[in-house]
N, C-alpha and C positions, 0 to 999 in steps of 0.2 A: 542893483549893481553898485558896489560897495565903493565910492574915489577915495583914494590915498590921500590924504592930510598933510603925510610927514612919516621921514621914515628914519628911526635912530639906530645908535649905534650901541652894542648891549658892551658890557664887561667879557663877553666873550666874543673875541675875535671873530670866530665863523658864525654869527648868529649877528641877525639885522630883525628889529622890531618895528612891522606896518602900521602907523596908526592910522584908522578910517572913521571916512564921517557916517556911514551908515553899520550896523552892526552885523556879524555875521550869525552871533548864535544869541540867545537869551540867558546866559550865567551858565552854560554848558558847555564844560572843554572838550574838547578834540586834541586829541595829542597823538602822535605816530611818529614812529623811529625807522621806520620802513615805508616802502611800498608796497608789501604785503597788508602789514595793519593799516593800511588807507583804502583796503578796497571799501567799493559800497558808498565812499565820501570823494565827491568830485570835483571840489577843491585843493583836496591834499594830492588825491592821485595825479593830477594834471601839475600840481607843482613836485609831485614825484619823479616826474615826466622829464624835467626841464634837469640833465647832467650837473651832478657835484652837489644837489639838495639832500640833505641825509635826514633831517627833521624838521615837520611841521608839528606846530601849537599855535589852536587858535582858541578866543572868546572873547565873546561880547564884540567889541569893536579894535582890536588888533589880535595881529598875525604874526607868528613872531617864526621864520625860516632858517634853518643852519646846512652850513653848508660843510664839504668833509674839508676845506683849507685848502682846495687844488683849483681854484675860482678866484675870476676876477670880479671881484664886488660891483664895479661900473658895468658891466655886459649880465652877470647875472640876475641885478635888480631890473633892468630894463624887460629881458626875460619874466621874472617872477612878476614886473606888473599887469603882462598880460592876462592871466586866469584868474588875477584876484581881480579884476577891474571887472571882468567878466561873470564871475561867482555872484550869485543871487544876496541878495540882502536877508537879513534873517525873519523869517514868516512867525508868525504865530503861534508859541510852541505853549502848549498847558501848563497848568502849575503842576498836575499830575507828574509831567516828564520833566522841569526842572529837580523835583522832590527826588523821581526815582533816583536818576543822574546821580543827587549830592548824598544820598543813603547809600551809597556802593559798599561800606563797611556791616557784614551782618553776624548773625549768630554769637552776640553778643551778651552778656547780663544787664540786668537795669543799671549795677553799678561802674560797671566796665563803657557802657553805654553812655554815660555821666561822665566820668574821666574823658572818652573821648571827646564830647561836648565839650568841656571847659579845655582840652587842649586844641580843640578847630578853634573856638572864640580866640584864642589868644592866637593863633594863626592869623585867621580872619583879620583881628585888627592891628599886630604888630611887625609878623613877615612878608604874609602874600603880598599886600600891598609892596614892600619891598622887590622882591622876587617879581611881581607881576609890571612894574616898572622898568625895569632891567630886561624884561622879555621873557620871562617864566614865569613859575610858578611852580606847588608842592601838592600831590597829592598823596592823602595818607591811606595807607594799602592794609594797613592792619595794628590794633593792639593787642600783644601778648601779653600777659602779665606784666612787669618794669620795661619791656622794648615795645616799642613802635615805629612801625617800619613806614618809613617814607619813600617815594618814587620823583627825583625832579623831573619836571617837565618844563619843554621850549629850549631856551638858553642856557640854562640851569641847568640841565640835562648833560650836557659836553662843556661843561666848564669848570678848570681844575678848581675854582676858587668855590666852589658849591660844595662838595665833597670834603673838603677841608675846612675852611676858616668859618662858613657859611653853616655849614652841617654844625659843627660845633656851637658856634654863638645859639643857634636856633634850640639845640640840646640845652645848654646854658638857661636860655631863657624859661622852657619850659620847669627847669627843675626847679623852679621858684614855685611851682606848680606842686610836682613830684619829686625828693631831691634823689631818689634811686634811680629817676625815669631815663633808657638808654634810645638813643634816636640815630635808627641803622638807615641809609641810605639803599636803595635797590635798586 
C-alpha cells in the first residue's frame, strides 16, 4: 500500500504529480487517456472513477493524474488519495516482462534498430528525466525513415508547452544525432 510523500505541481495546470514511498510498478509505464484504456488496471480505473480525471501515468514510484480544468484541486487530491493509498505496491515482476514492455518498437532492421538505440540513450539521459520530473514522460511509437513518431504521456500529454517549445528543443537535440531526423508528436 503505496503512502504519498509529496505531491507537486507540473508546468501544466491540470496535472498534479504523487510522489510515493513505496513503488507502483518496476520501470513499466501505465499510461491512459480514458477509461476505456484503463480497463484490466485497478488503479487507473478507480481513479477513472473519481469526476473531472481525464489522464492517468504511472511508474516506478509516482503517479502523475490530469484532470479536464472543471476541478477543484483541494477536494480532488483528497479524492485521488484514496485508491492510491489503497493500490498494492509493486510485486515482483520478471526481467522477462520489464524487457518485453521497453521492446514495444518492432520489425525493424539491425541498422534502423541502432538508430533507434542511440536515440532512447540520448532520451534516457537528457529528456525523460526532464519530462519524467515535471510528471511525464515520452514514449517512442515508431521510426520511419528521417521521422519518428513520439506519443507524450502523463502531464506532457495535455500540455500546450510539450507540443511546442518542448517537442522542438527535443527534435533539436536529437539532430546532433541525425541532422535530417523530423520528431512528429501523436
Amino acid at each position: 500500500m503505496p503512502k504519498i510523500v509529496d505531491i507537486d505541481e507540473t508546468p501544466n495546470p491540470n496535472a498534479r504529480k504523487f510522489l510515493l514511498r513505496e513503488p507502483l510498478t518496476w520501470g513499466i509505464a501505465h499510461s491512459y487517456e480514458n477509461a476505456e484504456q484503463a480497463q484490466g488496471d485497478a488503479l487507473a480505473s478507480a481513479l477513472f472513477a473519481i469526476p473531472h480525471v481525464s489522464n492517468v501515468f504511472y511508474i516506478d514510484s509516482w503517479l502523475t493524474v490530469t484532470q479536464d480544468g472543471q476541478a477543484d484541486w483541494e477536494q480532488l487530491l483528497r479524492e485521488i488519495a484514496v485508491p492510491l493509498r489503497a493500490a498494492p505496491a509493486a510485486g515482483a515482476q520478471s526481467a522477462a516482462a520489464v524487457f518485453a514492455a521497453r521492446a514495444s518498437v518492432a520489425d525493424l532492421s539491425a541498422e534502423d534498430r541502432q538508430r533507434l538505440d542511440d536515440i532512447e540513450l540520448v532520451l534516457d539521459l537528457e529528456i525523460r528525466p526532464y519530462l519524467q520530473g515535471d510528471g511525464g514522460d515520452l514514449h517512442v511509437l515508431g521510426l520511419s525513415g528521417n521521422q519518428l513518431i513520439v506519443h507524450y504521456q502523463g502531464a506532457c500529454g495535455t500540455c500546450p508547452s510539450s507540443i511546442s517549445g518542448t517537442l522542438q528543443g527535443i527534435e533539436n537535440r536529437l539532430r546532433t544525432l541525425e541532422p535530417d531526423l523530423e520528431v512528429i508528436a501523436a
